[in-house]
RODO-2510 file (C-alpha; in nm, 4 decimals, decimal comma):
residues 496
     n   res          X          Y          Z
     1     x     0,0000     0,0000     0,0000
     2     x     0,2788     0,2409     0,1039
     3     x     0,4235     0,1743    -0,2415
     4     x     0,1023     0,2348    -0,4672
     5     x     0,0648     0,5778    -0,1892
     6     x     0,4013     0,6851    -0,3240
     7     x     0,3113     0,6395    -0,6887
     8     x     0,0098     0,8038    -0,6383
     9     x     0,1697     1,1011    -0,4860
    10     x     0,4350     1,1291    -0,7646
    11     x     0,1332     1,0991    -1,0765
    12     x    -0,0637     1,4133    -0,8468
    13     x     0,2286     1,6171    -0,8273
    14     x     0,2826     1,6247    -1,1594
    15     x     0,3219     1,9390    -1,3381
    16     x     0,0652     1,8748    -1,5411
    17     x    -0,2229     1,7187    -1,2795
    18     x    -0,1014     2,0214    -1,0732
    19     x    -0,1999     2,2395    -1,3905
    20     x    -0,5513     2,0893    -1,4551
    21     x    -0,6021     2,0626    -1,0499
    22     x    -0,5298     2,4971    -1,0509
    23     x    -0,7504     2,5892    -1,3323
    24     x    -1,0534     2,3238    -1,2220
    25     x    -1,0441     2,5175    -0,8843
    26     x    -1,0338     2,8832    -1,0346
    27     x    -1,3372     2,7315    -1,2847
    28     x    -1,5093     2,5612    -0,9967
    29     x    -1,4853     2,8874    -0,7813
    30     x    -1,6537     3,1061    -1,0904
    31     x    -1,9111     2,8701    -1,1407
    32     x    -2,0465     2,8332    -0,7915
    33     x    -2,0445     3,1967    -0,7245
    34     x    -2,2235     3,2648    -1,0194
    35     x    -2,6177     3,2215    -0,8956
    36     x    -2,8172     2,9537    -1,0868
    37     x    -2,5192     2,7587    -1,2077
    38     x    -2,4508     2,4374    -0,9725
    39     x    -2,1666     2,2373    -0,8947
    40     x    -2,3556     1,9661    -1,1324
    41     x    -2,3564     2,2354    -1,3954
    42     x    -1,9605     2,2652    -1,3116
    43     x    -1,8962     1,9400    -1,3653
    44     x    -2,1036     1,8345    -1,6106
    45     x    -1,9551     2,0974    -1,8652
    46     x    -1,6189     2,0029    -1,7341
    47     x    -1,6814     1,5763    -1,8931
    48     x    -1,6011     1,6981    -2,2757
    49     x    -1,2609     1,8409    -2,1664
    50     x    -1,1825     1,5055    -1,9825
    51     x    -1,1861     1,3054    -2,3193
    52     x    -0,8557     1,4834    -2,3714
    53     x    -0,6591     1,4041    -2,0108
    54     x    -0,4956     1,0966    -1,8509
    55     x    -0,7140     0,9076    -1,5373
    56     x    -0,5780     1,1144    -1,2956
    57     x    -0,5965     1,4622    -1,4080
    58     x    -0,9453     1,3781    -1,5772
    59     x    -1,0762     1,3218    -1,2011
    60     x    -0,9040     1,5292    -1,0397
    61     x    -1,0456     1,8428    -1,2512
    62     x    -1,4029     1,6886    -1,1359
    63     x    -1,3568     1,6809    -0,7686
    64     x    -1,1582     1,9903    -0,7746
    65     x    -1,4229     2,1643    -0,9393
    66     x    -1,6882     1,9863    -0,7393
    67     x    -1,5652     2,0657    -0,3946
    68     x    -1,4885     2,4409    -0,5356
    69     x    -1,8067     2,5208    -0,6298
    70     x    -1,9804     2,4094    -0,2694
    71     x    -1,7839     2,6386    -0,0837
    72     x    -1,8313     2,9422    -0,3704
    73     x    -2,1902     2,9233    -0,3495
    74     x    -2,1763     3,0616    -0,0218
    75     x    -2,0261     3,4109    -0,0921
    76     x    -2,3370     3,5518    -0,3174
    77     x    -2,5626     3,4189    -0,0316
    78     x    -2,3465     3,6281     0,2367
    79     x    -2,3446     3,9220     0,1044
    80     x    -2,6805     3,9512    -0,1632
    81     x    -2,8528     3,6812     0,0214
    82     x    -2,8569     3,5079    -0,3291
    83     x    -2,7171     3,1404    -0,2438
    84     x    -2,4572     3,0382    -0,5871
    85     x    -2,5565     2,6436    -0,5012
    86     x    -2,8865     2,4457    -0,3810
    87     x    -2,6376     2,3901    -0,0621
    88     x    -2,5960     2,7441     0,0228
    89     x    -2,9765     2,8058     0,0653
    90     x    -3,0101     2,6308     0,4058
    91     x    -2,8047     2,9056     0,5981
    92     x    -2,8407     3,1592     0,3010
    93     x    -2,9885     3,3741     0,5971
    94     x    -2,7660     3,3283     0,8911
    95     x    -2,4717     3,4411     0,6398
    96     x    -2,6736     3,7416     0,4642
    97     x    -2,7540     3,8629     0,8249
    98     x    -2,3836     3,8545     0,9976
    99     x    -2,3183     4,0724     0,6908
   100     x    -2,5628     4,3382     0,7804
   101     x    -2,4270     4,3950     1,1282
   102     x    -2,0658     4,4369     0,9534
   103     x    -1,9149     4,0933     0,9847
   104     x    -1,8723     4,0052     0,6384
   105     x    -1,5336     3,8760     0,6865
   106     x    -1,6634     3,6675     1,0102
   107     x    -1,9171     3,4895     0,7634
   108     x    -1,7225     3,4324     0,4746
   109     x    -1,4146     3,2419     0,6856
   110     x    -1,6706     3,0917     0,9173
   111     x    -1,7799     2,9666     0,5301
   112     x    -1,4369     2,8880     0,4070
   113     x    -1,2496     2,7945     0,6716
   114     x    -1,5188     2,4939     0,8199
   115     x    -1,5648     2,4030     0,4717
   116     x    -1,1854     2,2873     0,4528
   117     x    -1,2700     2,1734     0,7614
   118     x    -1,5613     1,9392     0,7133
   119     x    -1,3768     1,8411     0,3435
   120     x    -1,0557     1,7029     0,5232
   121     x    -1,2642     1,5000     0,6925
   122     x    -1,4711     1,3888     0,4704
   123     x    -1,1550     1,2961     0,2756
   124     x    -0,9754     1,1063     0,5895
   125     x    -1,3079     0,8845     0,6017
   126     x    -1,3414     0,8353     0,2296
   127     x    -0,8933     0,7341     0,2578
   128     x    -0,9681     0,4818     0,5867
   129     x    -1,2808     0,3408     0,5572
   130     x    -1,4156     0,3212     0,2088
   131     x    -1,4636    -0,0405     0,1547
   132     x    -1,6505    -0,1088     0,4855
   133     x    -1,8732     0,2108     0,4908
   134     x    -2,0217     0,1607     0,1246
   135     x    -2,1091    -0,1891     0,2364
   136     x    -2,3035    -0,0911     0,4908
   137     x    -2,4680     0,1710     0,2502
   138     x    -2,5698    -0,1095     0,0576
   139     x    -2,7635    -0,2405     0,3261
   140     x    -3,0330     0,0449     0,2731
   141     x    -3,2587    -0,0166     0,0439
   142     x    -3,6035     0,2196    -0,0650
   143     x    -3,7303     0,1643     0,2641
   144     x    -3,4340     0,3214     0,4199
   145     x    -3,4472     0,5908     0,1565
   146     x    -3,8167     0,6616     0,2546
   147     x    -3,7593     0,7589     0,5529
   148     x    -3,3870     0,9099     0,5663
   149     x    -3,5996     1,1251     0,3145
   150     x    -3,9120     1,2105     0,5391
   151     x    -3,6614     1,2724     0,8334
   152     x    -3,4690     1,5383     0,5802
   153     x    -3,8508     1,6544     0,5160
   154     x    -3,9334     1,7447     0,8603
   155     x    -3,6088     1,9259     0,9189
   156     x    -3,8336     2,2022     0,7552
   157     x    -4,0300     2,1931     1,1502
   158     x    -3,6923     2,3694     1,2296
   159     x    -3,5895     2,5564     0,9466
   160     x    -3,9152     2,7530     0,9126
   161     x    -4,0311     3,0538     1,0548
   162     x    -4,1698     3,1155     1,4151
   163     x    -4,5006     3,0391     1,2775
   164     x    -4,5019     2,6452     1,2394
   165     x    -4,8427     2,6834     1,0336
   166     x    -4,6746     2,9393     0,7696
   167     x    -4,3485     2,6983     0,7537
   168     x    -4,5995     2,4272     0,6578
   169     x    -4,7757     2,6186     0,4477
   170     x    -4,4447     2,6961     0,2232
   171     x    -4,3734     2,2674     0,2898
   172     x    -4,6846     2,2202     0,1234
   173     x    -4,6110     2,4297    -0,1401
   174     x    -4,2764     2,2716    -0,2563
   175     x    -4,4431     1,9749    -0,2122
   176     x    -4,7241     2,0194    -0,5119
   177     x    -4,4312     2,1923    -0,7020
   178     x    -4,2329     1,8495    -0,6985
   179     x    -4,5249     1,6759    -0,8046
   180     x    -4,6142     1,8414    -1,1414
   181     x    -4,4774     1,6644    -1,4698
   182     x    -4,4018     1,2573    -1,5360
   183     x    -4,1546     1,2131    -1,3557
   184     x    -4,3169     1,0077    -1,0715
   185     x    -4,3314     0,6073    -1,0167
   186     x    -4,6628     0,5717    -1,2921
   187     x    -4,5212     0,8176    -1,5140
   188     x    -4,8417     0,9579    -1,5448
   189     x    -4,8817     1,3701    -1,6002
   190     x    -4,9925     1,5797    -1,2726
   191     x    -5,1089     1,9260    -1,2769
   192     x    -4,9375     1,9981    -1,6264
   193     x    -5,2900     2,1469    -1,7314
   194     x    -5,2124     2,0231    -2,0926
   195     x    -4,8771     2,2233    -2,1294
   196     x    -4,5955     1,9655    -2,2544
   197     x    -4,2916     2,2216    -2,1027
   198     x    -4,4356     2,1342    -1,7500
   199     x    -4,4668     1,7197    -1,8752
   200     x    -4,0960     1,7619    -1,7713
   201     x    -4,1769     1,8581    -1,4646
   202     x    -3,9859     2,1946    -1,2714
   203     x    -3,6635     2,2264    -1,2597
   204     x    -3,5113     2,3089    -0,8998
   205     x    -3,2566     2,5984    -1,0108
   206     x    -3,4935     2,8425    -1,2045
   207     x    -3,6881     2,8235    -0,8456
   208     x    -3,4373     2,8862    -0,6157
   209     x    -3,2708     3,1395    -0,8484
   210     x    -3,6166     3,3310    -0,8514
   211     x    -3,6856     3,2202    -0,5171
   212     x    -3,3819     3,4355    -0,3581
   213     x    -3,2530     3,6337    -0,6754
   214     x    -3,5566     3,8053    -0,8498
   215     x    -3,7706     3,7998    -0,5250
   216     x    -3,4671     4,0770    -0,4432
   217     x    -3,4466     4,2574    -0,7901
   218     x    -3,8656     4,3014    -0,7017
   219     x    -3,7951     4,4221    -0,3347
   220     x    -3,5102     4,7009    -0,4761
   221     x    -3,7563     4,7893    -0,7175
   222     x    -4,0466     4,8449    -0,4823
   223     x    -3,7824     4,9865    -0,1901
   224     x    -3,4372     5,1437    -0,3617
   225     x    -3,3381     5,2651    -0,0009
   226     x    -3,4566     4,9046     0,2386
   227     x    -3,3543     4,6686    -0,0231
   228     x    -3,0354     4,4103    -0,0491
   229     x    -2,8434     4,6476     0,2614
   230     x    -2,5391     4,5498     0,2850
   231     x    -2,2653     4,7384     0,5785
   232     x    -2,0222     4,9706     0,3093
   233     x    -1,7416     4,8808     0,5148
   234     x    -1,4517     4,6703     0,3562
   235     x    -1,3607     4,3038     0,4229
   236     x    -1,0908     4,2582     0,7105
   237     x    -0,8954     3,9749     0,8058
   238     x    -1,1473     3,6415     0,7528
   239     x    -0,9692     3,3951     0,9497
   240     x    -0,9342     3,6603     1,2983
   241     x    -1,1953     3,4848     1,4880
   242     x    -1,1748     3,1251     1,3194
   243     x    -0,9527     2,9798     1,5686
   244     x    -1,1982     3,1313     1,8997
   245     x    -1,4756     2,9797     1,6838
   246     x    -1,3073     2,6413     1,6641
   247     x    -1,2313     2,6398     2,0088
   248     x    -1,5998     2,7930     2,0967
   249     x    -1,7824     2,5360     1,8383
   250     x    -1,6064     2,1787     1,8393
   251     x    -1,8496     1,9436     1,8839
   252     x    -2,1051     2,1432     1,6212
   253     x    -1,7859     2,0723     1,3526
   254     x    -1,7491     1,7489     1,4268
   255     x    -2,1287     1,6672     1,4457
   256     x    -2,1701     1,8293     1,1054
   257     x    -1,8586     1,6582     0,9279
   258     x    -1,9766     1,3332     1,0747
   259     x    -2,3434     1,4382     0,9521
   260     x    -2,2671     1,5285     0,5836
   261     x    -1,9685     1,2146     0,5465
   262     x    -2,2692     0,9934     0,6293
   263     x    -2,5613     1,1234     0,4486
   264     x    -2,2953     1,1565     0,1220
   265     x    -2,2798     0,8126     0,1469
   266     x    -2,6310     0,7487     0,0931
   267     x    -2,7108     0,7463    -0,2858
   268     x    -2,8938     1,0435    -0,3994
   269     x    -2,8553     1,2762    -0,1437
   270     x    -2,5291     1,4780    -0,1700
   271     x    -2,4415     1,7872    -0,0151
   272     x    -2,7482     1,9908    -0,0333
   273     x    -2,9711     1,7253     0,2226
   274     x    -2,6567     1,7307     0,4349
   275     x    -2,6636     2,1221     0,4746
   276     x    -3,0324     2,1295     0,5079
   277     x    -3,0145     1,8451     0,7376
   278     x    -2,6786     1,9865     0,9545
   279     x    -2,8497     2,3404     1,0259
   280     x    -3,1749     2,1730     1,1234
   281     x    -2,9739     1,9305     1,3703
   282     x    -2,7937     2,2756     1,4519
   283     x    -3,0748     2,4303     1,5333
   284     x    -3,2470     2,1848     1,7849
   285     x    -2,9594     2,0687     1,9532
   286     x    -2,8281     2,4564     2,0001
   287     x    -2,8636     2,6024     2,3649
   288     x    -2,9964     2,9603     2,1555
   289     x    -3,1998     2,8397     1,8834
   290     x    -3,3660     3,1598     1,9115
   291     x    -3,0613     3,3109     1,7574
   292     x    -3,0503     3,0928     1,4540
   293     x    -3,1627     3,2669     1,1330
   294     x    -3,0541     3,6215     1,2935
   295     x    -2,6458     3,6172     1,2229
   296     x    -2,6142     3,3397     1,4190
   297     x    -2,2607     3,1865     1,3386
   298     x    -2,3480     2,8346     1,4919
   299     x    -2,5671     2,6560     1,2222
   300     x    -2,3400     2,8214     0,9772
   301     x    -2,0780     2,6549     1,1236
   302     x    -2,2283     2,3105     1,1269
   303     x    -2,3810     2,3074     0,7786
   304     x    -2,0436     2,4725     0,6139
   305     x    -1,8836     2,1575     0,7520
   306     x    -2,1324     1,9409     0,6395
   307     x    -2,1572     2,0072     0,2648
   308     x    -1,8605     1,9730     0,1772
   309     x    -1,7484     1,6791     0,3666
   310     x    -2,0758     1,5265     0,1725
   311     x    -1,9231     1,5741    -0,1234
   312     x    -1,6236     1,3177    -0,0092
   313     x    -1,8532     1,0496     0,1092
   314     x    -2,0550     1,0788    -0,2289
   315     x    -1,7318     0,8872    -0,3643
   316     x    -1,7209     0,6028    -0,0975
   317     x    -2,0148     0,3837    -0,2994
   318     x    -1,9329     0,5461    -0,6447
   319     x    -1,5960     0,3725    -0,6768
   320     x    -1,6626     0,0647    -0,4291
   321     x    -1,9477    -0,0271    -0,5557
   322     x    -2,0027     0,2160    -0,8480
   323     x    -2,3572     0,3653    -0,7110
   324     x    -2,3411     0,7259    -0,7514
   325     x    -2,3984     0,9719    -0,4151
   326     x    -2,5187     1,2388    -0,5867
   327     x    -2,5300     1,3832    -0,9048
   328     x    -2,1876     1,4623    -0,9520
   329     x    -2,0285     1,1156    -0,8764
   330     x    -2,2920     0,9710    -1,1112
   331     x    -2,1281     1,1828    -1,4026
   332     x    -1,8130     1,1032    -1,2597
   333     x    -1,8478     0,7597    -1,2295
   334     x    -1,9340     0,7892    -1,6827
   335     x    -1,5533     0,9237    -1,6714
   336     x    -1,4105     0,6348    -1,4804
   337     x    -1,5893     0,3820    -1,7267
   338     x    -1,4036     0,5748    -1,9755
   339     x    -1,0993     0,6201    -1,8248
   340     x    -1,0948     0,1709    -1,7806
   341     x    -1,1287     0,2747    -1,3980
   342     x    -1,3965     0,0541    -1,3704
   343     x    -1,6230     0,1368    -1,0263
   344     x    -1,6290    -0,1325    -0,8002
   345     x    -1,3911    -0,3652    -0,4955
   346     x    -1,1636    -0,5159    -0,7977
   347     x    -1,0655    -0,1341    -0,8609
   348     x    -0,8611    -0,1308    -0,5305
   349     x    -0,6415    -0,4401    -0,7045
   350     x    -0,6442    -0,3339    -1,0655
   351     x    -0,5582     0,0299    -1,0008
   352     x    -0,4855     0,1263    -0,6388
   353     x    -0,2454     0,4041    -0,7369
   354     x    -0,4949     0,5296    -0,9576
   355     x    -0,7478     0,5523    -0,6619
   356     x    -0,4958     0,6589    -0,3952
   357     x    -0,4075     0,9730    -0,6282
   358     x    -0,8047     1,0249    -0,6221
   359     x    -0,7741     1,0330    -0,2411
   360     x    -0,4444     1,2511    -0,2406
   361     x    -0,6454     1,5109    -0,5223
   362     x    -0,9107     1,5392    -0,2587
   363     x    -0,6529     1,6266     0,0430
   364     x    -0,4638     1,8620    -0,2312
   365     x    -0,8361     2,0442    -0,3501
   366     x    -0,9138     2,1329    -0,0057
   367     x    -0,6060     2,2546     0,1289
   368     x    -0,6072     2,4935    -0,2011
   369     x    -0,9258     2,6232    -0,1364
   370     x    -0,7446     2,8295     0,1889
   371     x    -0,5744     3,0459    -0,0310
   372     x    -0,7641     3,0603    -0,3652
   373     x    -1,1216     3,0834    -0,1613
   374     x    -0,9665     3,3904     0,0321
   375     x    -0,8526     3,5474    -0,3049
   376     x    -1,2060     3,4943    -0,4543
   377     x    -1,3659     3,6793    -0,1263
   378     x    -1,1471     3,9432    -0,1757
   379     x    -1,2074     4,0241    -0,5337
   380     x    -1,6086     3,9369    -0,4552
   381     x    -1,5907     4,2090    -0,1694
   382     x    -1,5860     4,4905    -0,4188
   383     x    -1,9419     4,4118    -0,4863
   384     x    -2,0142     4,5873    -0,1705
   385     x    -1,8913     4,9536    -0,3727
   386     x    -2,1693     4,8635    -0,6412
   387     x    -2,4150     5,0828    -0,6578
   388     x    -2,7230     4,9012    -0,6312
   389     x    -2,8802     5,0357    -0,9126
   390     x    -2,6442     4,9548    -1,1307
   391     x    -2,6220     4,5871    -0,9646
   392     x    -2,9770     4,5000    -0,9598
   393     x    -2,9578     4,4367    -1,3824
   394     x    -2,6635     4,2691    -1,3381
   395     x    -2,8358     4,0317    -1,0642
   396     x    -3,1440     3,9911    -1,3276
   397     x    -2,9334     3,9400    -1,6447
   398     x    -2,7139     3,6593    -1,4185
   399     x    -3,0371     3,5456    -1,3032
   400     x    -3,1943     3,5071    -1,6416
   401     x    -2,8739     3,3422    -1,7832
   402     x    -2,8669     3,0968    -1,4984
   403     x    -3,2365     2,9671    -1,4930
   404     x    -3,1935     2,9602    -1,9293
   405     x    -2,8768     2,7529    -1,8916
   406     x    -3,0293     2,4516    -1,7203
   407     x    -3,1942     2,3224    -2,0210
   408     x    -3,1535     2,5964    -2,2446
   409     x    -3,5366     2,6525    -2,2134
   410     x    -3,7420     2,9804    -2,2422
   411     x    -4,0116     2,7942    -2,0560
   412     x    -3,7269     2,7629    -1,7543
   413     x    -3,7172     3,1667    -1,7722
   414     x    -4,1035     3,1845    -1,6756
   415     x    -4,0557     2,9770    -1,4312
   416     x    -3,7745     3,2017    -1,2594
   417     x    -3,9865     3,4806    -1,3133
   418     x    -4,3229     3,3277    -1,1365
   419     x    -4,1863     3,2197    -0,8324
   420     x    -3,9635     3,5244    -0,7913
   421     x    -4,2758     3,6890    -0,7896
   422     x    -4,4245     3,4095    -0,5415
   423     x    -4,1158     3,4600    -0,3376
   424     x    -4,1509     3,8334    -0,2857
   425     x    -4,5318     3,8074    -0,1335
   426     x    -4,4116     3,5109     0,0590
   427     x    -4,1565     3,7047     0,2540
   428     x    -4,3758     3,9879     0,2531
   429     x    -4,6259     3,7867     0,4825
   430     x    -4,3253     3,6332     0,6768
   431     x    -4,3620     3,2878     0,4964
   432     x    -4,0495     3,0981     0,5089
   433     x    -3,8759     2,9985     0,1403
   434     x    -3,6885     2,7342     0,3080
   435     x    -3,9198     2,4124     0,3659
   436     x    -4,0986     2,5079     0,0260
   437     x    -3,7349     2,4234    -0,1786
   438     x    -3,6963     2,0998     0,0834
   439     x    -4,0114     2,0136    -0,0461
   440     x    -3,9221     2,0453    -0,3930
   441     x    -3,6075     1,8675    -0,3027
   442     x    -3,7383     1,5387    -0,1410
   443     x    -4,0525     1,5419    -0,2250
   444     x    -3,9542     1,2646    -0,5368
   445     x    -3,7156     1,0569    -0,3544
   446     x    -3,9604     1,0633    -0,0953
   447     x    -4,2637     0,9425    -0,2843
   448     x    -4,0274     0,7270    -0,5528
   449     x    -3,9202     0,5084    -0,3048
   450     x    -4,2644     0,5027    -0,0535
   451     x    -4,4109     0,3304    -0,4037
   452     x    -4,1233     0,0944    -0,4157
   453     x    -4,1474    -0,0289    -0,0858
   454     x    -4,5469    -0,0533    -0,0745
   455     x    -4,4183    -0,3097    -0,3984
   456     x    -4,2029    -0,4977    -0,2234
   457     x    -4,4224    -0,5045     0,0874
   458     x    -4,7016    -0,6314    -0,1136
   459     x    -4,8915    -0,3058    -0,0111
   460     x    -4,8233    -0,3491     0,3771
   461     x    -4,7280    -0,0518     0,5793
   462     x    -4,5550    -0,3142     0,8131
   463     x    -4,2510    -0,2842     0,5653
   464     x    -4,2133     0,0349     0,6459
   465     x    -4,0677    -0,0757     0,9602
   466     x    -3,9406    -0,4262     0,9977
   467     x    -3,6279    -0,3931     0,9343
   468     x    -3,4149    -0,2927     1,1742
   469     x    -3,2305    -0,0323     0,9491
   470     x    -3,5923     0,0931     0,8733
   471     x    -3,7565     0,0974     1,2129
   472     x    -3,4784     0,3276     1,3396
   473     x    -3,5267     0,5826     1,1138
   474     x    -3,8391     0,5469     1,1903
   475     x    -3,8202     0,6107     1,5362
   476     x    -3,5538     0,8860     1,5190
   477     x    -3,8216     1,0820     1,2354
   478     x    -4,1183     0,9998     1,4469
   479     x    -3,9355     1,1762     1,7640
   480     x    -3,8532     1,4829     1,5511
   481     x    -4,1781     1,5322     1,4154
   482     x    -4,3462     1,4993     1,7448
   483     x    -4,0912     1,6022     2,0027
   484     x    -4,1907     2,0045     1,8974
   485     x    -4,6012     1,8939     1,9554
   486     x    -4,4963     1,7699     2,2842
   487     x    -4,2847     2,0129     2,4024
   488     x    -4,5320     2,2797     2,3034
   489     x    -4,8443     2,0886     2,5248
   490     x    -4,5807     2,0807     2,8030
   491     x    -4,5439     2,4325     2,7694
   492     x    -4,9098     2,5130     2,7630
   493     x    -4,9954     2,2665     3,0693
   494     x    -4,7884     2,4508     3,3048
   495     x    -4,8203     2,7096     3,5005
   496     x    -4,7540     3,0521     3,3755
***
């Protein structure tokens, strides 16, 4: 093993790898600061250029870009509270808000620095324990998913607003978004009202980028002087307070590296459940929950770390077992096929120096992102000297670009547009956007694999739960849904 390490090291540090590993960070760090274009986007633009490159370097640029474009996606949500990724949008408003009371620099390395953080280990799980962790993912099946899926669901109980009826409300909402189109277990059309652009259903990145982009664009427009605020002061040092935060914040980091390595592992839900799923954890376990969504740097903290140490566990079942963790390992497992890296345990025999420089490329992508994701905040800070008349177009051409890029769709563009406009009277009646984008998140898996286990159960809602896998989720979703009904009739029942 030491001997295939030391190969592995030599092929990464190659002037060349080194070369393609630079210039997919710099790309992966436009791309996810850019609103409306995803990490998937990143990499999936990225697979033509691989034809061209060696194993290595082919890989590397796609989990260099990958992990890049995570952390980016958080510095348009800190300061124009306009997340860059799906991830970002879980603590979109923890980050916008430390900016308004002048800690820009506090939220952008609480961003950076944990998301190093939360990578390394990610990475140091994905080096030890590969083989044994992806056969235990194995061992869930669409039972498992179900409810790993509902439990991710009712995370929205904590992400919402004050108001658990308005936080439902916007649940609901996501909810009957996710269900129009074909794509569902009958395949048969829902609420497409005989249009064939919506028999493809609604795409999740013209929403969000209307969601928290145009919804903003509206608000300047309706309030030049109370819209998008944003301290004029300029970014200071962003790692000051990082070590007092470590120190402050330890078992939150290693709670939400632990959180997003495990839920990466699980096929299909990448780094955006883990985020969602990290600040809701965050948020219930905190001693000021209160706090959260008001600058708070705690469930910014534990969700930075998450996401991107999700996006190293994705990889444990890609190349074990060659079941994709997300979208991103599912393109990149396409290059590995092509690169005669075949996915699965014979991979560790026919090519362990191969896969040990994919484990050294991961260590190697995060360190980088220190310096190159303190450059990119730096050159992003002079935002905050834009006029915000002449940045509001900007925002709405970007925004417009974005939502047309997904599938190059004019259709995709309305849809932006309409739930911008949602967005706006949502906020405007204090109705959360969070839970309604979980909905439209996990409201597929959700009902995709309730279907398939009803199948396999021969229609008996005792599968849900005989397996012991199953019937702890179970347990562990039932206590979070109900655990905020009981604790309110406690509340009520005694004395005031």
């Amino acid at each position: 093993m030491l001997d295939a390490y030391l190969t592995a090291l030599e092929m990464v540090l190659a002037p060349s790898v080194l070369l393609v590993i630079i210039a997919s960070a710099a790309y992966g760090l436009l791309v996810g600061a850019i609103p409306g274009l995803s990490a998937t986007m990143a990499v999936a633009l990225l697979v033509p250029l691989t034809f061209f490159m060696p194993a290595v370097p082919a890989v590397a640029a796609i989990v260099t870009a990958s992990s890049m474009a995570i952390f980016a996606g958080d510095i348009p949500g800190c300061l124009l509270r306009i997340p860059g990724t799906p991830a970002s949008a879980a603590y979109v408003e923890d980050s916008y808000r430390m900016s308004l009371k002048g800690e820009p620099e506090k939220a952008l390395g609480i961003s950076l620095v944990f998301s190093v953080m939360g990578g390394l280990f990610g990475s140091a799980v994905l080096m030890a324990a590969a083989p044994a962790i992806a056969d235990y993912a194995l061992k869930f099946g669409a039972v498992e998913f179900f409810w790993i899926s509902l439990l991710g669901l009712s995370a929205a109980v904590f992400i919402g607003s004050s108001s658990p009826s308005k936080g439902v409300l916007s649940l609901l909402l996501g909810l009957i978004v996710a269900m129009v189109g074909m794509n569902n277990p009958g395949a048969v059309p829902r609420l497409t009202f005989g249009s064939t652009d919506l028999m493809a259903g609604i795409s999740l990145i013209p929403v969000i980028v209307g969601m928290f982009a145009l919804s903003e664009v509206l608000r300047h427009m309706i309030s030049p002087s109370g819209s998008l605020e944003i301290v004029q002061k300029k970014i200071g040092g962003i790692f000051a307070s990082m070590w007092r935060l470590t120190k402050q914040y330890p078992w939150q980091i290693l709670r939400g590296s632990t959180l997003g390595t495990a839920v990466g592992i699980l096929p299909g839900a990448g780094a955006d459940m883990a985020a969602w799923l990290s600040y809701a954890m965050s948020k219930r376990f905190s001693k000021e929950p209160e706090k959260f969504g008001t600058g708070h740097p705690e469930g910014l903290i534990e969700a930075g770390a998450s996401n991107n140490s999700a996006v190293s566990g994705a990889w444990i079942p890609a190349l074990v077992f060659g079941i994709p963790g997300d979208s991103i390992t599912a393109i990149a497992i396409g290059v590995l096929f092509m690169k005669n890296m075949n996915p699965g345990p014979t991979i560790f025999l026919n090519s362990p120096e191969n896969v040990y420089a994919l484990f050294i490329v991961f260590i190697l992508a995060n360190l980088i992102m220190l310096p190159l994701g303190w450059a990119l905040i730096k050159v992003s800070a002079k935002i905050l000297k834009a006029p915000r008349d002449l940045l509001m177009p900007v925002i709405l051409v970007l925004s417009i670009l974005g939502a047309y890029a997904i599938n190059n769709s004019l259709f995709d563009i309305w849809v932006m547009l309409g739930f911008g406009v949602l967005a706006f009277f949502m906020e405007e009646n204090d109705i959360p956007l969070a839970p309604a984008i979980l909905g439209l998140v996990l409201g597929p898996m959700i009902e995709e694999n309730f279907v398939n286990s009803m199948i396999m159960s021969g229609g008996s809602f005792v599968g849900l739960v005989d397996r012991p896998i199953a019937g702890t989720l179970a347990l562990v979703t039932g206590t979070v849904i109900l655990w905020p009904i009981v604790a309110g009739l406690r509340s009520r029942s005694q004395p005031a």
